[in-house]
N, C-alpha and C positions, 0 to 999 in steps of 0.2 A: 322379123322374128316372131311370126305367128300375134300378134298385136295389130290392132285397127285402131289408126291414129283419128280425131278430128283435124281438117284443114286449121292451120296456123295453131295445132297443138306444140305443148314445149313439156319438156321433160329431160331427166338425166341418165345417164347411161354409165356402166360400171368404167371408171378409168379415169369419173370425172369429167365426163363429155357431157357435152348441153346439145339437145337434139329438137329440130321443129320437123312438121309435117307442111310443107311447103308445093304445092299445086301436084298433087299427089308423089316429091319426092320427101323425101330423108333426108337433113342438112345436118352434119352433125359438127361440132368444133371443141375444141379443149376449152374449159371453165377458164377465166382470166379472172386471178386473185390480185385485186388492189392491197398491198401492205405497207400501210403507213407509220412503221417502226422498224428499229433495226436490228431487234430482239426476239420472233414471233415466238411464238409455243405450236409445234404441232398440230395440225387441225385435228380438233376431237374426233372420236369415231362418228361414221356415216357422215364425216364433213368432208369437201375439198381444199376448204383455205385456212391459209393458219391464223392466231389470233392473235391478237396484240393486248390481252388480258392477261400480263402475266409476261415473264422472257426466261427466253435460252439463252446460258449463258457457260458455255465453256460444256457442253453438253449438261449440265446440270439445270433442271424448270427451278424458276424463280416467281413464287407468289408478286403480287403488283405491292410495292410501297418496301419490298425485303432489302435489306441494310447488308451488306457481305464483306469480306475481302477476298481477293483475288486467286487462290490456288500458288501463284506465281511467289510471294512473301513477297513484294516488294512494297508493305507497309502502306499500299492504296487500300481506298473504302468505297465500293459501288452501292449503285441504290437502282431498284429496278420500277421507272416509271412508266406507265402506258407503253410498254414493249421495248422500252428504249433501255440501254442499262448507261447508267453515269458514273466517271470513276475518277476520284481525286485523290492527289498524292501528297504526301504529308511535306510544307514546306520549311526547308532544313535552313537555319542562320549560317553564314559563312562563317569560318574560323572557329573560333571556340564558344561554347553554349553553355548557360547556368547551370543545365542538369544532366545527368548522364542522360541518353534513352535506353528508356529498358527493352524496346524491339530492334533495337542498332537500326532503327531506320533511316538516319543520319550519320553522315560521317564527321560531325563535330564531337571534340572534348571538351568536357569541363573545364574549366581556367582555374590554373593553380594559384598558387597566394605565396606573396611573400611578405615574410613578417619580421621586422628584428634582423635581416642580412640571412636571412633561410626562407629555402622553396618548399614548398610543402603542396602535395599534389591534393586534388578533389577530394573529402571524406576523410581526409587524412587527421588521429587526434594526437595533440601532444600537452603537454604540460609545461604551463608558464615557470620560468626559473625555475625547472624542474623538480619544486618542491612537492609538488602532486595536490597541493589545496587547489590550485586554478587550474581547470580541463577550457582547452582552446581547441576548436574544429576549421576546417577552411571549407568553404561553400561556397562556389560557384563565385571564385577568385575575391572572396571577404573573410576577414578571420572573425571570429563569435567568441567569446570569452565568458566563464561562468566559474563561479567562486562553489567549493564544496560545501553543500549543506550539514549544518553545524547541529547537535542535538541540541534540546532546552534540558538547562542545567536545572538541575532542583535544591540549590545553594543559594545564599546571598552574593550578589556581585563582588564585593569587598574578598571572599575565597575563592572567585576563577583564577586560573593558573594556569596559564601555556608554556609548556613546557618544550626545551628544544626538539626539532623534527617533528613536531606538533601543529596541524591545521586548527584545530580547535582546543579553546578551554578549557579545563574541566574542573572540579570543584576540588580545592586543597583535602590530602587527608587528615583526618581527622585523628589530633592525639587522643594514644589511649592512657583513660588517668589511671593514675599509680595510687591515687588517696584521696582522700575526702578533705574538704576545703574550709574550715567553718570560719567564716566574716566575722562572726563577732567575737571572737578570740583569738582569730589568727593561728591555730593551733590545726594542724592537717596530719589527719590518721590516716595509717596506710588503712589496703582492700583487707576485710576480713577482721579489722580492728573494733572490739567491744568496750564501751565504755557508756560512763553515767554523767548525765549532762546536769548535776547540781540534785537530782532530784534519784534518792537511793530507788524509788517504787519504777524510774522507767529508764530502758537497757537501749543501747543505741547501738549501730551496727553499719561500717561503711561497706557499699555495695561494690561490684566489680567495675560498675558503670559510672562512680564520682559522686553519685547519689547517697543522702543520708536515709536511715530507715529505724523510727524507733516504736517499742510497744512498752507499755506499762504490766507491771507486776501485781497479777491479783490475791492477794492472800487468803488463805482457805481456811488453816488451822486458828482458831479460837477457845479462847479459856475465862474465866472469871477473873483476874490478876496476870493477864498477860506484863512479860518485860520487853519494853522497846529498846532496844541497842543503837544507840548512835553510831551513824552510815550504815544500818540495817532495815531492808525497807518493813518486813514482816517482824510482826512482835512477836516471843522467845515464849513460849509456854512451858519446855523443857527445864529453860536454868534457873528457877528461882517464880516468888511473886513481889508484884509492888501490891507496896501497902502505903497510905498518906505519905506518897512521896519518896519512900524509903524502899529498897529494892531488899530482898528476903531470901538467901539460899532453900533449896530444898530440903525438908524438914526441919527447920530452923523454929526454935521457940522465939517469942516476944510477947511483949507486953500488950496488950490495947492502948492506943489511944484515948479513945473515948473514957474506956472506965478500967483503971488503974488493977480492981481486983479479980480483973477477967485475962485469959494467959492466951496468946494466937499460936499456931503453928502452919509452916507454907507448906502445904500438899500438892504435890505436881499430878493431875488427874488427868 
């Protein structure tokens, strides 16, 4: 091809031929590639052999050490090592299996449960003596059993109360009082009820809620000769004056006490 070879030259030629220069001929033979896998990759450009860095696999290149499944779904896992591709398949328990698979890569079922003279399949939930306090599941041919969670009562124990068709407790209602109660006389005023507890200056009053509620009476009006009125908490400035003891209409003449020729008279001011 217009090239001057040296004696026992070697060299390649387009097509992947390996050529020497042999007592002045031309020996030429096809490249022989050793491949020691059974996965190669294509020989890169300007190569003749392929590589075993790396595999084909189902025409698709697979980096060295990549994890796959198969195109096929039948639930195998390859791995591609030094050009080799490795594939294992998922092994399935005979008969029946604790849990569904969620690839159906197996053809086993879950085992059902029988509980109490009834079958009850995988997943399946029912309620014990169908009261709905206890939720029961069957799992992988066992029944699981759990009581309904109950709230915390904010009562004394002594008022929980379960009531029929009732799971849980719950605190008695609470009567609504009618009157007020008072212990140390035994005497119970209804709601709304005003009254004086011995003492005319303080007013008492029973509330909606059973509760007692009292205030005292502050008097304002004052005079020089006020009258106090028995069961009146405030002294009378209007009806009259006391004088030593003696109570005195308005404008009323008297005498003095003191000195017999001096004359009083009660001025309401």
């Amino acid at each position: 091809r217009g090239v001057s070879r040296e004696p026992g030259a070697l060299w390649m030629e387009p097509g992947c031929r390996s050529c020497t220069c042999q007592e002045g001929r031309v020996l030429c033979d096809p490249v022989s590639c050793s491949i020691p896998c059974s996965h190669p990759l294509p020989a890169p450009a300007g190569g003749c052999c392929p590589t075993c860095t790396g595999c084909l696999h189902e025409g698709v290149a697979r980096a060295e050490g990549d994890v796959f499944s198969p195109s096929g779904g039948n639930c195998s896992v390859c791995v591609c090592l030094a050009g080799n591709v490795s594939c294992l398949s998922p092994e399935c328990p005979p008969g029946s299996c604790p849990s569904p698979s969620p690839s159906d890569c197996c053809s086993c079922h879950p085992a059902k449960c029988t509980f109490r003279g009834r079958t009850y399949a995988h997943g399946a939930r029912f309620s014990l003596d169908g009261d709905g306090c206890t939720t029961c599941v069957c799992q992988g041919g066992e029944v699981e059993c759990s009581f309904a969670p109950c709230p915390v009562l904010d009562c004394p124990q002594h008022q929980w109360h379960l009531r029929p068709g009732q799971c849980c407790s719950s605190c008695r209602d609470t009567p609504v009082p009618t009157g007020c109660f008072l212990d140390d006389n035994g005497v119970e005023f209804p709601v709304g009820q005003l009254w004086s507890p011995g003492d005319p200056c303080e007013l008492c009053i029973c509330q909606a809620d059973g509760s007692v509620s009292c205030r005292r009476t502050e008097c304002l009006e004052t005079c020089p000769h006020p009258i106090r009125i028995p069961g009146q908490c405030c002294p009378d400035c209007s009806a009259g004056c006391t004088y030593m003891g003696r109570v005195f209409s308005n404008n009323e003449t008297f005498p003095s006490e003191l000195d017999p020729c001096l004359s009083c008279i009660c001025l309401v001011r």
